[in-house]
C-alpha positions in Angstrom: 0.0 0.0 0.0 2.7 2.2 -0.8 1.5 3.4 -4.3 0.9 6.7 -4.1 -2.8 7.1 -5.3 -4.1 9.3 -2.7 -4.1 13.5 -4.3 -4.4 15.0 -0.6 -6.3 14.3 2.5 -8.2 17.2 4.8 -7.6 16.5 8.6 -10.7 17.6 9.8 -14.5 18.2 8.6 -17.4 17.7 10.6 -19.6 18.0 7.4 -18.7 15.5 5.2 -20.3 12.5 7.1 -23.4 13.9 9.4 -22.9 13.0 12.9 -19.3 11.7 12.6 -15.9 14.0 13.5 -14.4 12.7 10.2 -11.2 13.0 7.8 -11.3 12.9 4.0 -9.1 11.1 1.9 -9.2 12.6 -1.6 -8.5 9.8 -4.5 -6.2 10.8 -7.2 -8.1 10.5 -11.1 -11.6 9.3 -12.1 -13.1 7.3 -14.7 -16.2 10.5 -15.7 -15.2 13.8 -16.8 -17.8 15.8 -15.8 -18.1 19.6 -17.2 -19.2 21.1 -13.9 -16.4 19.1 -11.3 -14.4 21.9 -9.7 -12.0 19.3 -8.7 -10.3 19.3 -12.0 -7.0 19.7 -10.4 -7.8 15.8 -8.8 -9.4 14.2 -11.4 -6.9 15.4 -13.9 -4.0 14.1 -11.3 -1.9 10.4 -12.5 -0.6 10.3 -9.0 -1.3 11.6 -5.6 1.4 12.8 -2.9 0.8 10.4 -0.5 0.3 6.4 -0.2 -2.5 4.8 2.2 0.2 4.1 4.6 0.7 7.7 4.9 -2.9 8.3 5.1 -3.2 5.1 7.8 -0.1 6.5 9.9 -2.1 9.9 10.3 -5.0 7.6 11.2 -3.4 6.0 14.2 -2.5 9.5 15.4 -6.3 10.4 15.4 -7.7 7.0 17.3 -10.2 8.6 19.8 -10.2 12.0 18.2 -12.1 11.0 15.0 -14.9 8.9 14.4 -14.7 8.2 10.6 -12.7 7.9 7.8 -14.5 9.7 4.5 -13.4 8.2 0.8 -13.4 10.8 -2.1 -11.7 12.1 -4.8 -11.5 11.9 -7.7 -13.1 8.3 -7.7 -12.2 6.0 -5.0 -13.8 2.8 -6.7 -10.7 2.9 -9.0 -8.9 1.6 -6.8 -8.7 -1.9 -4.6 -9.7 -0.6 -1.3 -10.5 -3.5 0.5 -6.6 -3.9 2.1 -6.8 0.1 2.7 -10.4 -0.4 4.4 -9.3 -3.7 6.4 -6.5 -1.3 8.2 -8.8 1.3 8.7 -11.4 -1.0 10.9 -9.1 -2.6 12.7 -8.8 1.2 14.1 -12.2 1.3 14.7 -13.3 3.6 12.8 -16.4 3.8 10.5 -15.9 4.6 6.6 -18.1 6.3 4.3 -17.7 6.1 0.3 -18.4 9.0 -2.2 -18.4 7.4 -5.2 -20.3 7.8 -8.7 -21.7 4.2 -8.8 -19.6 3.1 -11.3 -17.8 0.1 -9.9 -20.7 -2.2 -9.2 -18.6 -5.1 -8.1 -15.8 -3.2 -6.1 -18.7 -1.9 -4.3 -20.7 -5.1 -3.3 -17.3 -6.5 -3.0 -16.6 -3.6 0.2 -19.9 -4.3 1.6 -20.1 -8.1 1.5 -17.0 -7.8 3.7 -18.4 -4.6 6.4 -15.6 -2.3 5.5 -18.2 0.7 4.6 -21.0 1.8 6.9 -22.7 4.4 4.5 -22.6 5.2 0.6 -23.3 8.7 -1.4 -23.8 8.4 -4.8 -23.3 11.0 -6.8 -25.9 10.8 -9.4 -25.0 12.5 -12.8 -27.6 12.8 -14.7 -30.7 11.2 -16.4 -30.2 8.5 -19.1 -30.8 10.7 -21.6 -28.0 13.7 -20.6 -25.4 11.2 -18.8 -23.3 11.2 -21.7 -23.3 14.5 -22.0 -22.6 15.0 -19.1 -20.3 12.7 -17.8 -18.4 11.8 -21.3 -18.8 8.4 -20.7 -21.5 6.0 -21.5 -22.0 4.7 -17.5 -25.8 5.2 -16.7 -26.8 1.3 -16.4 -23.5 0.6 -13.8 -24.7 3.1 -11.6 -28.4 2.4 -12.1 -27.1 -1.6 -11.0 -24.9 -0.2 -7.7 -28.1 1.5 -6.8 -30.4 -1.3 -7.1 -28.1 -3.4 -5.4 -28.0 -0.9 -1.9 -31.8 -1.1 -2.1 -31.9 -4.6 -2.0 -29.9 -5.1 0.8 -31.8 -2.0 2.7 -28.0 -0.3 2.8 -27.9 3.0 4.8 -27.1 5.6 1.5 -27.9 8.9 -0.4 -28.3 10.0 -3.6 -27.4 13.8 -4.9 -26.6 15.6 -8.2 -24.9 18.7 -8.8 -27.3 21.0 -10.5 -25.5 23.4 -13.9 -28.3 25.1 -15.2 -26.4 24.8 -18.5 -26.2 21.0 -18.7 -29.5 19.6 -16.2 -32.6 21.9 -16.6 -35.9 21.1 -14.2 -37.1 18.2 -16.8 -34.0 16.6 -16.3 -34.5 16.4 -12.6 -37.8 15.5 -12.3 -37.0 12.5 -14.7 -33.9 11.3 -12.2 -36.9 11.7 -9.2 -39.3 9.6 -11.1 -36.3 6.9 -12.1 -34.5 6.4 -8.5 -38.6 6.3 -7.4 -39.6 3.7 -10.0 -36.8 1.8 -8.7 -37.9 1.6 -5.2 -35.4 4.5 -3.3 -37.2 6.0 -0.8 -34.5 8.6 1.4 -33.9 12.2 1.0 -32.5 13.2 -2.5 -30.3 16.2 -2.5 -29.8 18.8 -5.4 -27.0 20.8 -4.9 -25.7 23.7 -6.1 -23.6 24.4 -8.2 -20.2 25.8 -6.8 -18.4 28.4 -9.0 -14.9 28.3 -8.7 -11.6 29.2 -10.7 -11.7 26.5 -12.9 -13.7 23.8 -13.7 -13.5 20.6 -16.2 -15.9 22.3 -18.5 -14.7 25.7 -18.1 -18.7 26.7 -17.2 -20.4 29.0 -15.6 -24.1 29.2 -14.0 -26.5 31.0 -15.8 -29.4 30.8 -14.1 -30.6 29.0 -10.8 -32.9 26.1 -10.9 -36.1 26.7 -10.3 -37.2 24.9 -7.4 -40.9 25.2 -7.7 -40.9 23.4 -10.7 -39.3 20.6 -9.3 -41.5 17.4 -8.2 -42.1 16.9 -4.6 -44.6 14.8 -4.1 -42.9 11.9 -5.2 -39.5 12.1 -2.9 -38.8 14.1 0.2 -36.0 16.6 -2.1 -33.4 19.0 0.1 -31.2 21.5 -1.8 -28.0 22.0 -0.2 -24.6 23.9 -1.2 -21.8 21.3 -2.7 
């Protein structure tokens, strides 16, 4: 575990996993490329600056000051993290995954072994715009990863980052109706967003979703910042 695939690591956050005093261990690369992903900078990155032994070092410094160990990046799933997570339970800590579903298999894999306690998916767009989107043809692997945590009744979220320029109101209410359809039944949050120096797309936001036209009845919906 001394290949250095982790881009950076943040210390401290007590948003990133409600509840939980966590750190957050940014993943070098990713698999999408989407337009809006203000983390072009990561995603863009071959190799990170530190190795998970660095990451499970700090770790061992931080038993009974932190709760929880968040995964990011980047995308996480690209990676084997099963000997990574092992260490990081052994420590007693709980682990949360942000991930973009992609990685079916990787992800059951982590579960069917107890190394994650909670999932947010980060979901990119309807079938029609994920493409678009995303650059990559992906939809049905994260459509399968979310099935699969309903099934098994696993504790997990689903969110998408709102670009007026890419995802209209349509295009929202379409995601609500397909993660209804297919039986998910928790909050879904649309975020915002977050305008920043640069950006994979090089976009800006023209206009704010308008949250009235977005269906409620179907899901309870929250709008948070990124």
């Amino acid at each position: 575990m001394n290949q250095k695939i982790v881009y950076d690591f943040t210390k401290f956050t007590t948003t990133d996993y409600t509840n939980e005093l966590s750190c957050v261990v940014w993943f070098s690369s990713c698999n999408l490329r989407c337009a809006y992903c203000y983390n072009d900078n990561i995603v863009k990155s071959k190799q990170g600056e530190y190795s998970s032994n660095d990451i499970l070092n700090f770790l061992s410094s931080r038993i009974g000051l932190l709760s929880a160990v968040v995964l990011s990046g980047g995308e996480a799933l690209m990676y084997d993290l099963v000997p990574f997570c092992k260490e990081i339970k052994k420590m007693g800590f709980k682990i949360k995954l942000d991930t973009n579903a992609t990685y079916p298999k990787r992800l059951k894999e982590l579960i069917s072994l107890n190394l994650i306690d909670f999932v947010s998916i980060d979901f990119k767009a309807p079938k029609s715009k994920y493409k678009l989107v995303t650059k990559k043809d992906s939809y049905e692997k994260t459509i399968k990863s979310i099935k699969y945590l309903i099934d098994i009744n696993f504790p997990f979220e689903l969110r998408t980052t709102v670009n007026t320029n890419l995802l209209n109101e349509n295009n929202i209410n379409e995601i609500i109706e397909t993660i209804s359809c297919i039986g998910y039944k928790n909050v879904y949050y649309i975020q915002n967003f977050l305008q920043t120096k640069s950006n994979l797309g090089n976009i800006t936001q023209n206009r704010d979703l308008n949250r009235d036209l977005i269906k409620k009845d179907i899901l309870k919906i929250e709008f948070r910042d990124t």
